[in-house]
C-alpha positions, -999 to 999 in steps of 0.1 A, spaced: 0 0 0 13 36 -2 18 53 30 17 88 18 46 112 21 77 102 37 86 125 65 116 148 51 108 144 14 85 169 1 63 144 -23 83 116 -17 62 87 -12 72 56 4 80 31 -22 111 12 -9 136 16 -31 160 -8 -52 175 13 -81 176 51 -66 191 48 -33 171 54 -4 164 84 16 173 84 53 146 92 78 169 107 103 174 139 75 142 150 89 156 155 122 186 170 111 175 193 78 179 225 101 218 217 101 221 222 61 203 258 67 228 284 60 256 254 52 273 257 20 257 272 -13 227 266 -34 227 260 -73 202 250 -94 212 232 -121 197 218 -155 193 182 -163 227 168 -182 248 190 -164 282 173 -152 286 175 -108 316 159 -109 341 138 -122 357 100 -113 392 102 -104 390 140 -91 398 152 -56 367 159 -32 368 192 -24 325 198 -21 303 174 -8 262 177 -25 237 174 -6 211 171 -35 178 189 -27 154 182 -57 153 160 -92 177 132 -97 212 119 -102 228 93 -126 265 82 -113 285 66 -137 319 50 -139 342 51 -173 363 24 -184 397 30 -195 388 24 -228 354 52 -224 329 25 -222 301 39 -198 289 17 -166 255 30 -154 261 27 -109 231 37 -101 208 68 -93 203 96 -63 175 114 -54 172 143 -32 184 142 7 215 119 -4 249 132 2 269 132 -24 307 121 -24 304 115 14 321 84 13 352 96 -7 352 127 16 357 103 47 384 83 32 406 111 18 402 93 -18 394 100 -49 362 103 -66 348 69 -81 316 78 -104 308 108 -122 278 122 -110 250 142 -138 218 157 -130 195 137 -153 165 160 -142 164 200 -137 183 198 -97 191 218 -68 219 210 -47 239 225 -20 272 228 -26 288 217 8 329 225 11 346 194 29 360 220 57 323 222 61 318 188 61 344 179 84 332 205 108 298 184 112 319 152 120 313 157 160 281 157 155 258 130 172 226 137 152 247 141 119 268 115 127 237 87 127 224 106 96 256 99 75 259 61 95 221 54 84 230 70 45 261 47 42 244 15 50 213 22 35 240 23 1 253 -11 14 218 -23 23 204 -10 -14 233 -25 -31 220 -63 -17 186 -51 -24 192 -45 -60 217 -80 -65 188 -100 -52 157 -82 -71 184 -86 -106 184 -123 -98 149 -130 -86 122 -101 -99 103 -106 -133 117 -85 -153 80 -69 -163 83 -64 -118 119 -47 -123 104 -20 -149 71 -9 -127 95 -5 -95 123 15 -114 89 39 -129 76 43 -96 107 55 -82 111 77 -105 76 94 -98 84 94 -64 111 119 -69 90 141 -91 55 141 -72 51 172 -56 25 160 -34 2 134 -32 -21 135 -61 -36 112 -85 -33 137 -114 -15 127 -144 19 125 -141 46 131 -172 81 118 -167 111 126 -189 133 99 -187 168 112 -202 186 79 -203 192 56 -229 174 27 -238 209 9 -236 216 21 -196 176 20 -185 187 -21 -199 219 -16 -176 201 -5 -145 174 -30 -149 200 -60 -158 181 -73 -191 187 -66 -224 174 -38 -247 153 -56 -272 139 -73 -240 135 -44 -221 115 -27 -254 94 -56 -253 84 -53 -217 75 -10 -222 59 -24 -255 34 -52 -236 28 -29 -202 19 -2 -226 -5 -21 -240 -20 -32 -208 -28 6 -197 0 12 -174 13 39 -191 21 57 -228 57 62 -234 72 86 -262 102 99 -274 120 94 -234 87 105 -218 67 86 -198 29 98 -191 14 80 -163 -27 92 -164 -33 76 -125 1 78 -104 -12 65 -72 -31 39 -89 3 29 -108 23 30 -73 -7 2 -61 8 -22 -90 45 -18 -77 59 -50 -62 57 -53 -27 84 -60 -7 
């Protein structure tokens, strides 16, 4: 069932995640400790964060829209890692480690994020409250990534395309409504196939049949869902 709006997420309702990372619920207790922290910027979808193999110098804490990371072979070849929506810290782990970065980071949706220096950062380390916000962050990334191996081995595939569509309007629900919903998808047939762990031609073949069935209409990268919360009802429970 849906539960409504997760406390801390403006629209954000509770579907548990698998293939967007989750969002802590201890940021709700702790949101007044960003106020005033760092800079805001509001960015366009396709805009570059950050780059794999730079030093961390910012931290993001990423406010609104969503986030592809990706990691480049040597020989250029890209390796969707997964996706961010808002309320996750971004580069937090690299920051604690001294290393550097691992993924690139790109808005795939107009964002806003604050730009957190890592003196900044740091400075929050003796922090009890933030301290259990970044511990329940990190394992919820270790807890996701077990999540995600197991619904890649075990969930239909026609299962893995409705959970990865309701995240998505998750992040982009401003409240919650049963209006018609439009989602632009700016990814690649080839990396939604990468995310999902099935092939392309399958993957067209599962939008294809769930098209058909009424669940949605799907053109040109944008998804137009007429019922939302009646779509969320069909996600797989977990």
């Amino acid at each position: 069932m849906v539960k409504g709006v997760t406390p801390g997420a403006a629209g954000d309702l509770a579907i548990p995640p698998i293939f967007t990372g989750g969002v802590c619920v201890c940021y709700h207790d702790i949101a007044y400790k960003f106020e005033g922290l760092g800079t805001l910027h509001s960015l366009p979808g396709g805009s570059e964060i950050f780059r794999q193999d730079t030093p961390v110098d910012t931290v993001y804490l990423i406010e609104r829209g969503l986030i592809k990371l990706s990691h480049y072979s040597t020989k250029g070849r890209e390796i969707l890692v997964g996706l961010r929506r808002p309320y996750w810290l971004l580069g937090a782990t690299q920051a604690i480690q001294g290393r550097l970065r691992s993924v690139t980071a790109t808005t795939l949706s107009p964002c806003t994020l604050r730009f957190i220096t890592r003196e900044q950062f740091n400075s929050l380390s003796g922090d009890l409250a933030f301290s259990r916000f970044l511990n329940c962050m990190l394992s919820l990334e270790i807890s996701g990534n077990v999540k995600r191996m197991i619904a890649l081995a075990s969930m239909p595939g026609k299962e893995r395309v409705i959970q990865l569509i309701a995240e998505i309007i998750a992040t982009q629900m401003t409240a919650k409504s049963n209006d018609k919903i439009s989602l632009s998808i700016p990814l690649k047939q080839s990396q939604l196939a990468q995310i999902l762990g099935m092939s392309p031609e399958y993957l067209s073949r599962l939008m294809s049949r769930l098209e058909r069935n009424g669940l949605f209409t799907h053109s040109k990268g944008v998804i137009t869902v007429a019922k939302p919360l009646d779509f969320l009802e069909t996600c797989p429970k977990s």
